[in-house]
ZASEPA-579557 format. One line per field, with one value per residue: residue in three letters; x, y, z of N, C-alpha, C in turn. Coordinates in steps of 0.2 Angstrom, whole numbers. Example, Ala and Ser with C-alpha at 12.3 -4.5 7.8 and 13.67 -1.06 7.14 Angstrom:
code [ALA|SER] $
n.px [66|64] $
n.py [-28|-11] $
n.pz [39|35] $
ca.px [62|68] $
ca.py [-22|-5] $
ca.pz [39|36] $
c.px [66|64] $
c.py [-16|0] $
c.pz [39|39] $
***
This chain:
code [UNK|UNK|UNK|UNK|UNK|UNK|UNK|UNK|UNK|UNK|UNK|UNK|UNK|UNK|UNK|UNK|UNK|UNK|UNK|UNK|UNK|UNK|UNK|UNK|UNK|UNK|UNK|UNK|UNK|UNK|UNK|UNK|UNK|UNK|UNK|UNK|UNK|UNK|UNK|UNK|UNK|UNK|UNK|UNK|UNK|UNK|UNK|UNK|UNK|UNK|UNK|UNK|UNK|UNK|UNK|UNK|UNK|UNK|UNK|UNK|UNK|UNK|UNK|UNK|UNK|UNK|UNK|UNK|UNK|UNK|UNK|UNK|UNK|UNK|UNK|UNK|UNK|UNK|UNK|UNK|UNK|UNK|UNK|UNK|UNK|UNK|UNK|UNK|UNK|UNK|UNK|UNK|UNK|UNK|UNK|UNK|UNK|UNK|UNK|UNK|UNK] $
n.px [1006|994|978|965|947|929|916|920|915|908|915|929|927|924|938|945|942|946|959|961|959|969|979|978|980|994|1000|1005|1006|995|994|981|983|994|995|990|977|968|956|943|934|927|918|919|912|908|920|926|917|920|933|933|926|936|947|959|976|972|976|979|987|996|1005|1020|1027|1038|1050|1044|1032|1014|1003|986|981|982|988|1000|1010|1020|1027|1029|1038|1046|1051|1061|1065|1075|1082|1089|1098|1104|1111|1119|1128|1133|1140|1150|1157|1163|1173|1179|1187] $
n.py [201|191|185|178|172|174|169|173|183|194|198|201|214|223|221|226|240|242|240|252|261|261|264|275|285|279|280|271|258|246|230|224|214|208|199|185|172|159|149|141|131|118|117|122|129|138|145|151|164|169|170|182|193|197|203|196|188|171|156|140|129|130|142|153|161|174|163|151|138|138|127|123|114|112|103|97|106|103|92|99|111|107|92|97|107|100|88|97|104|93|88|99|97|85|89|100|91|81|90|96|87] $
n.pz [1004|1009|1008|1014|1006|1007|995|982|970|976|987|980|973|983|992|981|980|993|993|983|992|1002|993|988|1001|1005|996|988|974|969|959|954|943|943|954|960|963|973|967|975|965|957|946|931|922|930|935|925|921|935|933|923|929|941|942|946|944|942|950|947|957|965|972|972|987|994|993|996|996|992|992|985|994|1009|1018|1007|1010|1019|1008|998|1004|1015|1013|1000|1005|1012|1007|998|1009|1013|1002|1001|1011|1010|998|1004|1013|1005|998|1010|1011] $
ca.px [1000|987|969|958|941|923|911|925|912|909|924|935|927|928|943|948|940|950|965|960|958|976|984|977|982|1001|1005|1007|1000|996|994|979|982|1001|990|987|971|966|949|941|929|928|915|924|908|908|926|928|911|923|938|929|923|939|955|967|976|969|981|977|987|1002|1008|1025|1026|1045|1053|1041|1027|1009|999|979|980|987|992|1006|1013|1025|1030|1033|1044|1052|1055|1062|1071|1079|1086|1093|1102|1106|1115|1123|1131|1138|1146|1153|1161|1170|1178|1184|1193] $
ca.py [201|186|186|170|177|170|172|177|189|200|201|205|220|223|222|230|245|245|241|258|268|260|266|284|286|276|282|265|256|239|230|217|209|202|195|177|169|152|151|133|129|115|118|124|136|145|147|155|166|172|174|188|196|198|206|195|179|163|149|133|122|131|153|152|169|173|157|145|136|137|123|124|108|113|94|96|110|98|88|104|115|104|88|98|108|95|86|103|104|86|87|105|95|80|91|100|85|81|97|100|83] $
ca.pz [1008|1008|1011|1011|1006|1004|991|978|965|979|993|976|972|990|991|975|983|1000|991|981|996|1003|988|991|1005|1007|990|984|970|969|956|956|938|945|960|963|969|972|970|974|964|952|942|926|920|936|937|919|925|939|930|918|933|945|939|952|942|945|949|948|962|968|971|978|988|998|992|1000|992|995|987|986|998|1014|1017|1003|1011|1019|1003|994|1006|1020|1010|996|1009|1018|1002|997|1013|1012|998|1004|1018|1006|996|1009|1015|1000|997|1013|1016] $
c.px [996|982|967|951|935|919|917|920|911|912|926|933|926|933|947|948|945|958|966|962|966|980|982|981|989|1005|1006|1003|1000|992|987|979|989|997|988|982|969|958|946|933|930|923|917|918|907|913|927|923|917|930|939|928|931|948|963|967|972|974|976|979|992|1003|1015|1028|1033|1047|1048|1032|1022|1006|991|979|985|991|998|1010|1020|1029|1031|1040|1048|1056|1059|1069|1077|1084|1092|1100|1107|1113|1119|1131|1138|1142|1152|1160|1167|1173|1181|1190|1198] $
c.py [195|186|178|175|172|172|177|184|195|200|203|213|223|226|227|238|247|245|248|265|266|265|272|286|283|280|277|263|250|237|224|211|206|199|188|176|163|153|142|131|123|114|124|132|141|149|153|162|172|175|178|193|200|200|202|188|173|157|145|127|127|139|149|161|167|166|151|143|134|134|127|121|110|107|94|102|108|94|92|111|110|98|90|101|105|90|92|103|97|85|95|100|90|82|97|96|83|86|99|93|81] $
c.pz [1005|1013|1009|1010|1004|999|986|974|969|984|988|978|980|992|986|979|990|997|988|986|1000|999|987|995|1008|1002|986|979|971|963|954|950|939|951|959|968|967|972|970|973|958|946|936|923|926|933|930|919|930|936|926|924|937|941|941|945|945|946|952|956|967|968|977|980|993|998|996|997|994|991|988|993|1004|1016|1015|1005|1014|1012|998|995|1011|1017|1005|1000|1011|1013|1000|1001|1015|1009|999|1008|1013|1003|998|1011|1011|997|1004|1015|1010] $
***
């Protein structure tokens, strides 16, 4: 699951809370210290501030969720899965090639 959320100090606990009553009620648990979140602040005293507060990890640039990789920068979303892809597949192909002829 991914959420975008504003005003991280209070959407977490928020959230925390519904993830709570989820997990009443489905049976599941979820865990929120294996949890990735971006939070975009650069203010380094904030941030240390929030990450006492909020039980989710903090990643810094990148979470790569079902094989595919989500940067902070949506921009780079291209030059970390398709470019990367596409060499992969690239080089799939080439060696392909020489083993079957």
């Amino acid at each position: 699951m991914m959420l975008y959320l504003e005003n991280p100090r209070e959407s977490s606990k928020k959230l925390l809370e519904i993830i709570n009553n989820f997990s009443k009620v489905a049976g599941y648990k979820i865990n929120p210290h294996k949890s990735s979140a971006f939070i975009y602040i650069t203010n380094k005293a904030q941030l240390q501030g929030i990450e006492r507060e909020i039980p989710f990890k903090l990643t810094a640039n990148i979470i790569k969720y079902l094989e595919v990789y989500l940067p902070k920068q949506t921009q780079e979303l291209y030059e970390h899965n398709y470019k990367t892809l596409f060499k992969q597949i690239k080089s799939d192909l080439n060696n392909w090639k020489t083993i079957r002829c």
